[in-house]
C-alpha positions as CSV (number, residue, x, y, z in Angstrom):
1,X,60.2,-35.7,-37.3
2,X,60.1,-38.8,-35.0
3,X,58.6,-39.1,-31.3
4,X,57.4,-41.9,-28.5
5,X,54.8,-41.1,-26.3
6,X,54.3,-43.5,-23.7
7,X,51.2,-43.5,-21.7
8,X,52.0,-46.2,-19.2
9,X,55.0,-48.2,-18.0
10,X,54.8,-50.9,-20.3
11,X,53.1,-49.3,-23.5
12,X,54.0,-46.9,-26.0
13,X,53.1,-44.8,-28.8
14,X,56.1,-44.3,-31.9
15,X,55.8,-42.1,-35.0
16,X,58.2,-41.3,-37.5
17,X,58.0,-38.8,-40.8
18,X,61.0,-37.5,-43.0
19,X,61.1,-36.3,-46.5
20,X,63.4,-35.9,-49.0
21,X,64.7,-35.3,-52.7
22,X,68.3,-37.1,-54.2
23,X,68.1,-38.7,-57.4
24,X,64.6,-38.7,-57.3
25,X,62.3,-35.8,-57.6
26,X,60.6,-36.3,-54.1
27,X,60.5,-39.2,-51.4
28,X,58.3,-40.0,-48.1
29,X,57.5,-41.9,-45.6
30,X,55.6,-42.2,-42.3
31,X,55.1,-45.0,-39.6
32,X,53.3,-44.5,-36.7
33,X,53.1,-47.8,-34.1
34,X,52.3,-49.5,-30.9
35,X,54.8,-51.3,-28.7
36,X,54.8,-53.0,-25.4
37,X,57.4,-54.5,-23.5
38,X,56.5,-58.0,-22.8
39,X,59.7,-58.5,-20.3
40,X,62.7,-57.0,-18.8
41,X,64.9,-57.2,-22.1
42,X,61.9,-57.8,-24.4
43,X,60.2,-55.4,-26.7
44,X,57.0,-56.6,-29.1
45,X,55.9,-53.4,-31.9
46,X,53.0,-53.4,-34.2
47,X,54.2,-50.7,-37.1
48,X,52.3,-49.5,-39.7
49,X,54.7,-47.5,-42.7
50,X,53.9,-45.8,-45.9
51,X,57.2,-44.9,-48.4
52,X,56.5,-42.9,-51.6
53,X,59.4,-42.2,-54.7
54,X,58.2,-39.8,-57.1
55,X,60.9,-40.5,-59.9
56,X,61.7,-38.7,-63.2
57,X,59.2,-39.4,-65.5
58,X,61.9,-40.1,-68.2
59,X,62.2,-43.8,-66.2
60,X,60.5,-47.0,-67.0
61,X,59.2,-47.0,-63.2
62,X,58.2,-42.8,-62.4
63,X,56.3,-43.9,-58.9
64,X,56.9,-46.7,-55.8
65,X,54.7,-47.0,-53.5
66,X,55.1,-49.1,-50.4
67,X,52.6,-49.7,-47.8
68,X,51.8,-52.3,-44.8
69,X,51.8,-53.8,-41.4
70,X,55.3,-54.8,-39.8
71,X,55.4,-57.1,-36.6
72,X,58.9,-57.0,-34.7
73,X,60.9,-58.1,-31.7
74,X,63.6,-56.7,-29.9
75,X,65.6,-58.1,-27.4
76,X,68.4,-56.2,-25.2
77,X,71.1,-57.6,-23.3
C-alpha cells in the first residue's frame, strides 16, 4: 500500500507499507515522509523507514531490524 497526499502546490505527504514472506518467515516495512519541491526540477524529502526480517530461527541471525531518518534529493531533467 503506497500513497502521496499533497496539501499544497509545493508540499507533500508520502507513505509506503508492503509485506511479505520468501526465504524468510515474515518481512516489513513502512516509510511515511515529507517532501517539497525547492525548484522547477528539484525535489528535497525527509523519510522516515522501518524494515523487519523475522528469519528461521535455525540461523545464527533469526531478526533484522532497520530503522532511521533518510534525507534525499531529486533532480529531473
Amino acid at each position: 500500500m503506497r500513497g502521496r497526499t499533497d496539501p499544497s502546490d509545493r508540499w507533500h505527504f508520502r507513505y509506503h507499507l508492503d509485506m511479505g514472506a520468501g526465504e524468510s518467515s515474515f518481512t516489513w516495512q513502512a516509510t511515511a515522509g515529507v517532501g517539497f519541491q525547492a525548484g522547477e526540477a528539484w525535489d528535497v524529502a525527509l523519510i522516515y523507514r522501518h524494515l523487519e526480517w523475522d528469519l528461521d530461527s535455525t540461523r545464527v541471525v533469526a531478526d533484522i531490524n532497520f530503522s532511521g531518518p533518510t534525507l534525499g534529493v531529486v533532480f529531473r531533467w
